[in-house]
C-alpha positions as CSV (number, residue, x, y, z in Angstrom):
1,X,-24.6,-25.3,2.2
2,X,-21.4,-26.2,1.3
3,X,-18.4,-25.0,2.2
4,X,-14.5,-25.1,0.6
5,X,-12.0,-25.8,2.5
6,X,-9.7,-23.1,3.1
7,X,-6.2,-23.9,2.1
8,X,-3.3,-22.1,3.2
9,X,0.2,-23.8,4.2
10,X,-0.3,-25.0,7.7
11,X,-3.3,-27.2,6.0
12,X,-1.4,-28.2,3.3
13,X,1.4,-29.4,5.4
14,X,-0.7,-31.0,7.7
15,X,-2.9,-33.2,4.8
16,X,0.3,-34.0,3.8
17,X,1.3,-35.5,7.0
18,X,-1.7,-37.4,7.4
19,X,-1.0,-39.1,3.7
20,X,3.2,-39.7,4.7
21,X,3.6,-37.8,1.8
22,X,6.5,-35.3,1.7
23,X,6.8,-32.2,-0.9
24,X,10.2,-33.4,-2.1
25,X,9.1,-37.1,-2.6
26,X,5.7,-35.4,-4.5
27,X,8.3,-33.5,-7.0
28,X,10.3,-36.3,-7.7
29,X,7.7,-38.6,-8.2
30,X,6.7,-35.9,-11.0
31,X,10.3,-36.0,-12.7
32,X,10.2,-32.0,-11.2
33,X,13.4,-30.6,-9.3
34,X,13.2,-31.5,-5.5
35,X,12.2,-27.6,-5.0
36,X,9.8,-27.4,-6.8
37,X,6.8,-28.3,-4.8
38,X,8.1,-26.2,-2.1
39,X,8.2,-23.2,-4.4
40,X,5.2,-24.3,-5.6
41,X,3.6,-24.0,-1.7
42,X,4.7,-20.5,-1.4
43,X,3.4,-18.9,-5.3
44,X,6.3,-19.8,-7.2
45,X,6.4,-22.6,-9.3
46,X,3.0,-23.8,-11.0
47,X,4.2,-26.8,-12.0
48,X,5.1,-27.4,-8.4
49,X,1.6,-26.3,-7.3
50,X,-0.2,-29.0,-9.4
51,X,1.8,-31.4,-8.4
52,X,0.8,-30.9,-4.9
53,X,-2.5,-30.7,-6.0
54,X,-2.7,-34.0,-7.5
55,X,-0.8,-35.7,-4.9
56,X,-3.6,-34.5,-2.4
57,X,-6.7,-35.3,-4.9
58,X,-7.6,-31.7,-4.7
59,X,-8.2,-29.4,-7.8
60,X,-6.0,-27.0,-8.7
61,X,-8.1,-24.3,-8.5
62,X,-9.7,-25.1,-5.1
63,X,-6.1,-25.2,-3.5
64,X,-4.9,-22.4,-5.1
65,X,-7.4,-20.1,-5.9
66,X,-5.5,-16.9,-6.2
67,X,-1.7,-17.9,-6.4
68,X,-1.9,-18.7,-9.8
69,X,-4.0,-16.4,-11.9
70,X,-5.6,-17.5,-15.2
71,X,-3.2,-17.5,-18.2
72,X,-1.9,-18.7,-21.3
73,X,-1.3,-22.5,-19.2
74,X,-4.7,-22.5,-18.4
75,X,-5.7,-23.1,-22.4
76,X,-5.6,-25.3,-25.0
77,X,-2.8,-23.4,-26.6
78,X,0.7,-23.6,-24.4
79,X,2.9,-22.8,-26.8
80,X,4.6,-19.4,-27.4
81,X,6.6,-19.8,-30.3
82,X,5.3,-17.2,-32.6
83,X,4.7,-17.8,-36.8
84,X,7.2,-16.0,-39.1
85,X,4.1,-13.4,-39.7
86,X,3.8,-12.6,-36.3
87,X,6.8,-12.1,-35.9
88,X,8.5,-8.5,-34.7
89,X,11.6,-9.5,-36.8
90,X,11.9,-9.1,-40.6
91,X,14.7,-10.5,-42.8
92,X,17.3,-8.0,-43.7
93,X,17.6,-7.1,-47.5
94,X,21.0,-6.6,-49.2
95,X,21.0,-2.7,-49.0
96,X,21.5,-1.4,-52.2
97,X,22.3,1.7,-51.9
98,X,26.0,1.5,-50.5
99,X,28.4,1.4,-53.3
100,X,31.0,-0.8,-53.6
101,X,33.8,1.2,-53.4
């Protein structure tokens, strides 16, 4: 039987100083903001997360398995810009029913 390994931050921190591999070098070596990865070690930045995931060879989903929980990022579709049907907004009319006075 196999078991996952478990991991939390003191394991994450400590892979990463067996591979000399910092969190801020890991976000810049992504083009991220030095933060990120460090938000992305405590549940707040995804883009962070995978980084660190990467860096370490692990899957995402396997490092974090309930941080992140499934969304719209985890699809094909990313984008939220809506179509001009679906959109809550109509064009406004000339309203004809002022008078010019």
């Amino acid at each position: 039987m196999t078991t996952t390994k478990k991991w939390d931050r003191r394991a994450i921190k400590d892979e990463l100083l067996r591979q000399n591999k910092t969190l801020t070098g890991i976000a810049r070596d992504k083009g991220l903001n030095e933060s990120a990865c460090r938000q992305g070690i405590i549940g707040a930045s995804r883009k962070g997360a995978e980084a660190i995931a990467e860096a370490l060879g692990v899957p995402f989903r396997d490092m974090f398995p309930d941080a992140y929980t499934l969304g719209r990022h985890d699809e094909g579709n990313t984008t939220s810009k809506k179509t001009a049907r679906d959109s809550a907004k109509t064009p406004r009319g000339i309203d004809s029913a002022r008078s010019l006075a």
